[in-house]
C-alpha positions as CSV (number, residue, x, y, z in Angstrom):
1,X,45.0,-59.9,-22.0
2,X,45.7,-55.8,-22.0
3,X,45.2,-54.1,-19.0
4,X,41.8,-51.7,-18.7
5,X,41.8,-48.3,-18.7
6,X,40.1,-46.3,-16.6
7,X,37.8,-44.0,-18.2
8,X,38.6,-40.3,-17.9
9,X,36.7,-39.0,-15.4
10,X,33.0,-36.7,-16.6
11,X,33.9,-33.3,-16.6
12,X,30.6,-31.5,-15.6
13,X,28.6,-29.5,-18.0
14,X,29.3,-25.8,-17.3
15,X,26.0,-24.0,-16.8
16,X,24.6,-21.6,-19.2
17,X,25.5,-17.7,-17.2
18,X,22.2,-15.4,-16.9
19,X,22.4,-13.0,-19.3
20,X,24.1,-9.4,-18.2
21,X,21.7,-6.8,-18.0
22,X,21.8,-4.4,-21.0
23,X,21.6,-1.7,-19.4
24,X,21.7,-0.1,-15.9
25,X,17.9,0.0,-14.7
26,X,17.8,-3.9,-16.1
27,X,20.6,-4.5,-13.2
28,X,18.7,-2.6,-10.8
29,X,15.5,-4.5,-11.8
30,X,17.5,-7.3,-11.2
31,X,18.6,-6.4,-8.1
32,X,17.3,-8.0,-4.8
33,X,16.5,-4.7,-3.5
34,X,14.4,-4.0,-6.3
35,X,11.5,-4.6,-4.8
36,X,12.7,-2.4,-1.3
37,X,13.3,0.5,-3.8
38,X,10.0,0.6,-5.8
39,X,7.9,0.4,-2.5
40,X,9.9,2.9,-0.3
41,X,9.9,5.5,-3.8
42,X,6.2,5.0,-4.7
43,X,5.2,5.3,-1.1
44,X,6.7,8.5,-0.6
45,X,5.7,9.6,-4.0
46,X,2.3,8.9,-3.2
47,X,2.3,9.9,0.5
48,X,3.8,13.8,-0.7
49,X,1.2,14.0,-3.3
50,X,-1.6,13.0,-1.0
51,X,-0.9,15.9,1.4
52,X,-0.4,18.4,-1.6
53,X,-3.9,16.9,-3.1
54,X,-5.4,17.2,0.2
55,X,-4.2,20.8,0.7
56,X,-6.0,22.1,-2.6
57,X,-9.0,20.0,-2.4
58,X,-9.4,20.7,1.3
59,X,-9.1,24.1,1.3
60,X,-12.5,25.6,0.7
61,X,-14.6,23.4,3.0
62,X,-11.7,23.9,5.9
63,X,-12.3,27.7,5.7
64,X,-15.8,27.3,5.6
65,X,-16.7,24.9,8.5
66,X,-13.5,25.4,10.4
67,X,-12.6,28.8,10.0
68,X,-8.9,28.3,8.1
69,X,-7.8,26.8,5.0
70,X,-5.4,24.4,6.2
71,X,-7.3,23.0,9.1
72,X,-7.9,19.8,7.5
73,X,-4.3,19.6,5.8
74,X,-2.6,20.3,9.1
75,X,-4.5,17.0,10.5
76,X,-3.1,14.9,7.4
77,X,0.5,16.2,7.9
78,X,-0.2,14.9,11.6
79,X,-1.1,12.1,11.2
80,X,1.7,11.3,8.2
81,X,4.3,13.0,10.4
82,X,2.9,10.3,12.9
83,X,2.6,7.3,10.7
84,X,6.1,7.7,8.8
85,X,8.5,7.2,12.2
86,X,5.9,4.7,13.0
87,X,6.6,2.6,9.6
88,X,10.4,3.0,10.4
89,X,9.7,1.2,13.7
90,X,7.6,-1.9,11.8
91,X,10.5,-2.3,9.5
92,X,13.0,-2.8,12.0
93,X,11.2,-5.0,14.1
94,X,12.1,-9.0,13.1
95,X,9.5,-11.3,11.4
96,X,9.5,-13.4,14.7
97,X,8.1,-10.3,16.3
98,X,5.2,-9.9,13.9
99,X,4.4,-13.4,14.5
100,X,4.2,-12.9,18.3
101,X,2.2,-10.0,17.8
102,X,-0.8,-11.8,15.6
103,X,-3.1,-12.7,18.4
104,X,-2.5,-8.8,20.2
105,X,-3.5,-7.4,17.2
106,X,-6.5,-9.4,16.3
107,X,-7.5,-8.9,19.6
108,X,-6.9,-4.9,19.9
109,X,-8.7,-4.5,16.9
110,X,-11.6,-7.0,18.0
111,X,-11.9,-4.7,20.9
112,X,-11.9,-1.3,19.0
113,X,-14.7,-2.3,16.6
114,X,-16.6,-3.1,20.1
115,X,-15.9,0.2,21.4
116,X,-17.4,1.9,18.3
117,X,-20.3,-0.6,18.2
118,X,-20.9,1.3,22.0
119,X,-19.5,3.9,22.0
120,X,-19.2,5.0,18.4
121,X,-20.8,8.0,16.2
122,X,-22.0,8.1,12.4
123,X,-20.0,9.8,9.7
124,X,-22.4,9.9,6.6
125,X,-24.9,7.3,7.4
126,X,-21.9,5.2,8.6
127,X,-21.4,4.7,12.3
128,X,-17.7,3.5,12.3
129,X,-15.9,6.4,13.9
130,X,-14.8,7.1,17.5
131,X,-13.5,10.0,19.0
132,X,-10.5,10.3,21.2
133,X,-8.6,13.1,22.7
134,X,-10.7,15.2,20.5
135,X,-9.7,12.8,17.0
136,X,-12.0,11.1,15.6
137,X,-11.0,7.4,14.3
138,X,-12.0,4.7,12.2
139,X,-10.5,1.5,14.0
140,X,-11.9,-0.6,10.8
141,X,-8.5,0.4,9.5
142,X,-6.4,-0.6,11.9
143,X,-7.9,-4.7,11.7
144,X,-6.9,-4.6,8.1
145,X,-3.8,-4.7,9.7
146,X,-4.7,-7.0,11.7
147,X,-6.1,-9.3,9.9
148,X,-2.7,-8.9,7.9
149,X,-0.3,-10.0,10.0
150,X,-3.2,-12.7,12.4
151,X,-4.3,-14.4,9.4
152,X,-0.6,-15.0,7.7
153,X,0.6,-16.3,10.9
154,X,-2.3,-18.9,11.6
155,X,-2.0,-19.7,7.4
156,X,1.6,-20.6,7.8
157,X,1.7,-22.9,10.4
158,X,-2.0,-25.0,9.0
159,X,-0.3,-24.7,5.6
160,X,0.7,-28.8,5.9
161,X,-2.8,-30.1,7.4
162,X,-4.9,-27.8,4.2
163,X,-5.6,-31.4,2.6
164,X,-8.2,-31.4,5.8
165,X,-10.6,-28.6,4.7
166,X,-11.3,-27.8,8.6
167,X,-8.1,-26.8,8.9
168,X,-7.7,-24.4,5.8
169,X,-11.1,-23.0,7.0
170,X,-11.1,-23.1,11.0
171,X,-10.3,-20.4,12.8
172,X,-9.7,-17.8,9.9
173,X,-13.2,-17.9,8.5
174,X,-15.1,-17.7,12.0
175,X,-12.9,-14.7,13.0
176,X,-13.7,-13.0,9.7
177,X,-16.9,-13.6,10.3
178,X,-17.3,-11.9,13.2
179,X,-15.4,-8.9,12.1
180,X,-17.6,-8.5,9.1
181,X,-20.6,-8.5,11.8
182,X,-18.9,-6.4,14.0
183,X,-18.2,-3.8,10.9
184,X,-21.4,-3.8,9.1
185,X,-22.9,-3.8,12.5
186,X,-22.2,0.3,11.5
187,X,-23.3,0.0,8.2
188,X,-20.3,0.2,6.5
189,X,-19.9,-2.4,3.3
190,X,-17.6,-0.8,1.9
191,X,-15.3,-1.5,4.5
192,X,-16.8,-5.0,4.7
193,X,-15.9,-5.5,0.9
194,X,-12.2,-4.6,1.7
195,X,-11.8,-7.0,4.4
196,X,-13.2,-9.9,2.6
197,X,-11.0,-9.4,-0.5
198,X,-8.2,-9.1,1.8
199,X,-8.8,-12.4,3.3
200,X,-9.6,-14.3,0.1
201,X,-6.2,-12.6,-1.1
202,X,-4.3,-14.1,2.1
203,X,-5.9,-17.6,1.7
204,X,-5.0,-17.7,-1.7
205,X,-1.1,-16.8,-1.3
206,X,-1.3,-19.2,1.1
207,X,-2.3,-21.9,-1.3
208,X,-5.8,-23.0,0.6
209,X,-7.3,-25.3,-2.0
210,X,-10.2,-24.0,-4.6
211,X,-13.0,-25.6,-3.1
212,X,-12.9,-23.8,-0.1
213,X,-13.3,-20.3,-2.5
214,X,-16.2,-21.9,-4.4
215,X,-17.9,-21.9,-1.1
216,X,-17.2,-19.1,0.7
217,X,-17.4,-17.1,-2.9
218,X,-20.6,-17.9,-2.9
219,X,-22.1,-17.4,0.7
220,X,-20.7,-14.1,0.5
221,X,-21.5,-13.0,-3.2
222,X,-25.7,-13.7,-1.1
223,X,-24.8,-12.0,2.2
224,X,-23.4,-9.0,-0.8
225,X,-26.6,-9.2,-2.6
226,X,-29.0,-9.4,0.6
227,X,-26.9,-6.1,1.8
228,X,-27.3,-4.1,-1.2
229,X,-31.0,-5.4,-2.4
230,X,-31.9,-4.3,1.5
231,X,-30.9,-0.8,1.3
232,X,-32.9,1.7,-0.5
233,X,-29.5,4.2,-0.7
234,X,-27.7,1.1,-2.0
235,X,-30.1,0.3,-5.0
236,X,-30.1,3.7,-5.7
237,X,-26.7,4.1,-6.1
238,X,-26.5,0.8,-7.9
239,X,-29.7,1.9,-10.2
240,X,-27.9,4.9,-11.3
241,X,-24.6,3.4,-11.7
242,X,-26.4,0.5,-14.4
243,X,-28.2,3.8,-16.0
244,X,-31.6,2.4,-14.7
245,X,-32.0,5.5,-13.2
246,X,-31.2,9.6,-13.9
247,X,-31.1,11.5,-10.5
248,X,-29.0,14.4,-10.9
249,X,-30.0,16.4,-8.0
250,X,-29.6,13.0,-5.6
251,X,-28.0,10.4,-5.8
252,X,-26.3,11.0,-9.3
253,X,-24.8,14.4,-8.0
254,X,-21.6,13.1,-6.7
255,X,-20.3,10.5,-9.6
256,X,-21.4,13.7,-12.4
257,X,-19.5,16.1,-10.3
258,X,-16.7,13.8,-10.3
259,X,-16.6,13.0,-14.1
260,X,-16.6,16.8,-15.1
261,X,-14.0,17.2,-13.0
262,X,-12.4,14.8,-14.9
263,X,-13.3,16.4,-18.2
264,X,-12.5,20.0,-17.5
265,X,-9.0,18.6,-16.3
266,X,-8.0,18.0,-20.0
267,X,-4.5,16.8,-20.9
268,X,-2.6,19.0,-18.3
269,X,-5.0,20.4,-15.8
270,X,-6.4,23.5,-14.7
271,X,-3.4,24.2,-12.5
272,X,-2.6,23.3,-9.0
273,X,-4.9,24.9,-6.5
274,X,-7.9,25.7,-9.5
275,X,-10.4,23.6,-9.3
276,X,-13.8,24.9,-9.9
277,X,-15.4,21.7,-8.2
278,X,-13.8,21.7,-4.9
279,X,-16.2,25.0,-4.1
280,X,-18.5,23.0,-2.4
281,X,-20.2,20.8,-6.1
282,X,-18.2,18.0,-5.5
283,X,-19.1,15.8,-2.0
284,X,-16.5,14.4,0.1
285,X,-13.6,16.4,-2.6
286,X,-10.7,15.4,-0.3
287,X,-11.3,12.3,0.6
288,X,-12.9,9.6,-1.4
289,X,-13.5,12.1,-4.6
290,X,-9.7,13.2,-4.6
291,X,-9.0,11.7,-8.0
292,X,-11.2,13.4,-9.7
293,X,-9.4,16.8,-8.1
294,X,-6.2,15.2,-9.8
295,X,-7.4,15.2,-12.8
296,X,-9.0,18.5,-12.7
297,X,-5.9,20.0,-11.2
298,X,-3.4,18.1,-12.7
299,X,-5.0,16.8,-16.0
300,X,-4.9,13.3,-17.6
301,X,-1.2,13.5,-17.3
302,X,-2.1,14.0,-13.3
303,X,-4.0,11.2,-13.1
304,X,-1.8,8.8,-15.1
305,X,1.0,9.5,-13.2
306,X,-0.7,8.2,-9.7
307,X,-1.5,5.0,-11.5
308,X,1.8,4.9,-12.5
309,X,3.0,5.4,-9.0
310,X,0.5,2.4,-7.7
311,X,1.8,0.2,-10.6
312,X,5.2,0.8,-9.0
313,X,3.9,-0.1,-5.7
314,X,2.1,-3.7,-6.9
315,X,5.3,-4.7,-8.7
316,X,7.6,-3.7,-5.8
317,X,5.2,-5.8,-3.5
318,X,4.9,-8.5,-5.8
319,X,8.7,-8.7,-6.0
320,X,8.9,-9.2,-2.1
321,X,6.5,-12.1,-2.6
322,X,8.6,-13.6,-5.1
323,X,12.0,-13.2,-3.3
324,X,11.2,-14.3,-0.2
325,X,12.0,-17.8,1.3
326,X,9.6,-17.4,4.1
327,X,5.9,-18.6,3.9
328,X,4.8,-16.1,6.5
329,X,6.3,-12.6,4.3
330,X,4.8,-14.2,1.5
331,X,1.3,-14.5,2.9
332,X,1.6,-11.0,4.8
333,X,2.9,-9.2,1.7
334,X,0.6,-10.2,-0.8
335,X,-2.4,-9.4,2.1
336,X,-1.1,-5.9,1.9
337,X,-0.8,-6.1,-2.5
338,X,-4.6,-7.1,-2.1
339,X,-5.3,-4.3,0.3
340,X,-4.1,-0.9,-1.2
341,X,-4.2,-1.8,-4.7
342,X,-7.2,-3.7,-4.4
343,X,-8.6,-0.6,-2.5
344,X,-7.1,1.9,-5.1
345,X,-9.4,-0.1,-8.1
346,X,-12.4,0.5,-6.4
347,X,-12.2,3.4,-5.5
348,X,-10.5,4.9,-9.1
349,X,-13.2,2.5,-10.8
350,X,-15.5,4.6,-8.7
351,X,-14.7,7.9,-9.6
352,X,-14.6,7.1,-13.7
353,X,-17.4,5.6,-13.3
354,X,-16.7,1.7,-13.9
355,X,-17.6,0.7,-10.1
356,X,-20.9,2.3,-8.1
357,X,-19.7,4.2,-5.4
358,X,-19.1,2.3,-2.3
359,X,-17.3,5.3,0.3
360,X,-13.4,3.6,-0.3
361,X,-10.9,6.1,0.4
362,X,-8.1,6.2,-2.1
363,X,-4.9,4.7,0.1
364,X,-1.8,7.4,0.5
365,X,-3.8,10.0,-0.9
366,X,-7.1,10.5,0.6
367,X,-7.3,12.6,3.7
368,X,-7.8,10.1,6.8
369,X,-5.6,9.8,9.6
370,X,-6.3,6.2,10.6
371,X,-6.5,4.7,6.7
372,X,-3.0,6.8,6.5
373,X,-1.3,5.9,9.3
374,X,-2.3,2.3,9.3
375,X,-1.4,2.1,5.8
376,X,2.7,3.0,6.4
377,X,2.8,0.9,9.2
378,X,1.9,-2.0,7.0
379,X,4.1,-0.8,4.3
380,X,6.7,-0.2,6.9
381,X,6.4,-4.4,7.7
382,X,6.9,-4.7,4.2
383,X,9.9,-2.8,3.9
384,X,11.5,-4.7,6.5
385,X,10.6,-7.8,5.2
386,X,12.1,-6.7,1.7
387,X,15.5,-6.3,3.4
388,X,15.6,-9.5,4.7
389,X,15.3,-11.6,1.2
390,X,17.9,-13.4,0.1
391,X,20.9,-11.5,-1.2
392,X,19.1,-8.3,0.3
393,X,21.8,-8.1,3.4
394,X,25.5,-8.4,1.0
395,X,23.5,-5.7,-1.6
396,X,22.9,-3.7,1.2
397,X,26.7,-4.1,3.0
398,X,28.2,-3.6,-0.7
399,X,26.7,-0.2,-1.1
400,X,28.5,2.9,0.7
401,X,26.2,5.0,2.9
402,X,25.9,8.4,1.1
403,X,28.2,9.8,3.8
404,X,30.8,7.7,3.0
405,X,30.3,8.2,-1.1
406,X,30.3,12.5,0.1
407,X,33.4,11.8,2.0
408,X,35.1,9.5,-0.8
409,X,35.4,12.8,-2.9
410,X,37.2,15.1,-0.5
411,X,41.0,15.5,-0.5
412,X,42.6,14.2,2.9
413,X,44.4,16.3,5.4
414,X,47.8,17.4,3.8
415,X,47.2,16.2,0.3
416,X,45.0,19.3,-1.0
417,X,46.7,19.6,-4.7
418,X,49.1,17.4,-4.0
419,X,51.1,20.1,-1.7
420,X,52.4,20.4,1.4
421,X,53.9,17.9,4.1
422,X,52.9,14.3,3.7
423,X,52.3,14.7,0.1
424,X,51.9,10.7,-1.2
425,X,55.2,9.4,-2.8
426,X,54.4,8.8,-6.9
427,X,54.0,5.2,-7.5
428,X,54.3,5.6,-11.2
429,X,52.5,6.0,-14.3
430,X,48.7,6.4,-13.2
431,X,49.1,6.5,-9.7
432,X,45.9,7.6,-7.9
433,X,43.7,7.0,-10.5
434,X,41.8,4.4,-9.3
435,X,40.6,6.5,-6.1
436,X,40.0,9.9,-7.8
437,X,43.0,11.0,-7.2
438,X,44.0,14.4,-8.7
439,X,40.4,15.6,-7.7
């Protein structure tokens, strides 16, 4: 009987190599600091346009109430020379850190919205302000933040037990709850809309099942419509946005201003600094009507280029979501996707005319201290989170620091034009070549 042979052994089936990147901004797209890059860039794109915007628009009414045109500017380059180092400092601190600093924050910003409910004073019909050390600020920004980093830290821990609707819905919903009170307590729904987007965002990163949407969508969609059918301003504003009704001289004055702003802008704008509206025809110019100063200033081409910038900004965030490995960044990061570009719709829709207008500042670019500076600090979380994804660390350590690129390029002591004492004994053909030498 012949002897068996052993089968050769399986080789294993090689597997199929990613294709290369055709060209150089593929590779970068590809990169796992893409998403680091797009944020940091359209962040500070959108940040240095804000203050220019603010400057122009501002202008007029800072001379007039305050007795210099760059009274209100100077207060926005506060507050952003403020809110930049403090953005550094989120994205250095560890994701352990934010976690440990969920309940401090939910509880800080409990207790601001309580100071303003006592203590607090009305900006156009809305009493969501405080003043301090002769500032006024609008703590309602800083629990977005809040809610941010408190809600993505309860989410991720409960994410196992969300089978059990109690525990997809206890505690996130009751704290919202109250904060909503707490804010339209100051009749401010626009801020009330923002918060409870945010937190349907968060709950749906985190994967809470549908059912719990279909109910809270629908006891909020009544507590909406109760809010808005119970306001006369409201219904007007709704009335004329629907084209029910024609009040020019009321409450139609602010949305026409803003549209032929729009329209005089053309394709390239008046001109920085040249708009006709800004002298006092146009409400609230610099803050939640500054779009429509972009495009009269700047033109269509104005206007496309800060959605351009925003686009950046969602795909840069969305990229962080995708990289990451940790449920908590996930949850946080697409909170703070929801949150500015969520708030940049409405209030763009808003200004063309799509949405009514609700009083939502555009995020970056409107002038606001606290909507700025809380803003960068939760894109400064981000940042640090979109170091930390996989692969982010060894492209980070394979990449010289610009000093050392600078420094790469100059000649060494004793080698300037390959003369003098300790001139580099010829290796051969080629020698150097490969570290710029002869440079």
């Amino acid at each position: 009987m012949p002897a068996r042979v052993a089968p050769p052994p399986l080789r294993p089936v090689p597997t199929p190599a990613a294709p290369a990147p055709r060209t150089a901004w593929a590779a970068r797209l590809q990169s796992p600091l893409a998403g680091y890059y797009l944020v940091l860039g359209s962040t500070i794109a959108l940040v240095g346009l804000g203050l220019v915007m603010v400057l122009s628009s501002s202008s007029v009414e800072s001379l007039r109430e305050l007795h210099s045109s760059y009274t209100i500017f100077a207060k926005q380059a506060m507050f952003a020379a403020i809110g930049l180092p403090l953005a550094v400092v989120a994205a250095l601190l560890p994701v352990r850190a934010w976690k440990a600093l969920a309940w401090p924050l939910l509880l800080v910003g409990v207790a601001a919205l309580l100071l303003v409910a006592v203590a607090g004073h009305a900006v156009n019909g809305n009493q969501n302000w405080v003043s301090i050390a002769g500032f006024s600020l609008q703590p309602s920004e800083a629990v977005k933040l809040a809610l941010v980093v408190w809600v993505a830290a309860v989410l991720e821990r409960k994410r196992p037990l969300f089978h059990e609707t109690v525990h997809a819905v206890v505690p996130v919903l009751p704290v919202t709850m109250l904060l909503l009170l707490l804010v339209l307590a100051g009749r401010d729904l626009g801020t009330a809309l923002v918060l409870m987007g945010l937190v349907g965002a968060l709950m749906f990163t985190a994967g809470v099942p549908l059912r719990v949407f279909a109910v809270a969508g629908t006891l909020a969609g009544t507590a909406v419509f109760l809010l808005v059918t119970t306001s006369a301003n409201r219904m007007d504003r709704l009335a004329h946005w629907s084209g029910q009704a024609n009040d020019p001289q009321g409450t139609g004055w602010q949305p026409l201003h803003a549209l032929w702003a729009l329209a005089s802008g053309g394709w390239w704008g008046l001109g920085p600094g040249e708009s006709r509206q800004k002298w006092s025809w146009l409400p609230e110019a610099h803050n939640d009507f500054i779009f429509a100063i972009i495009g009269e200033e700047l033109g269509l081409i104005g206007t496309l280029a800060v959605l351009a910038l925003f686009a950046l900004l969602a795909v840069g965030l969305f990229r962080v979501v995708l990289a990451t490995d940790d449920v908590f960044v996930k949850i946080a990061t697409g909170g703070v996707l929801a949150w500015i570009l969520g708030q940049a719709l409405v209030n763009i829709g808003a200004v063309v005319g799509l949405l009514p207008v609700i009083g939502v500042p555009l995020p970056l670019v409107s002038s606001g201290g606290s909507a700025l500076m809380t803003t960068l600090i939760a894109l400064g979380m981000v940042l640090g989170f979109a170091r930390r994804v996989p692969g982010a660390a060894e492209a980070l350590a394979s990449r010289p620091s610009v000093v050392a690129r600078s420094l790469a390029v100059l000649p060494s002591r004793g080698k300037v034009a390959g003369k003098g004492p300790g001139r580099a004994p010829s290796r051969g053909r080629g020698s150097g070549r490969r570290n710029g030498g002869g440079v």
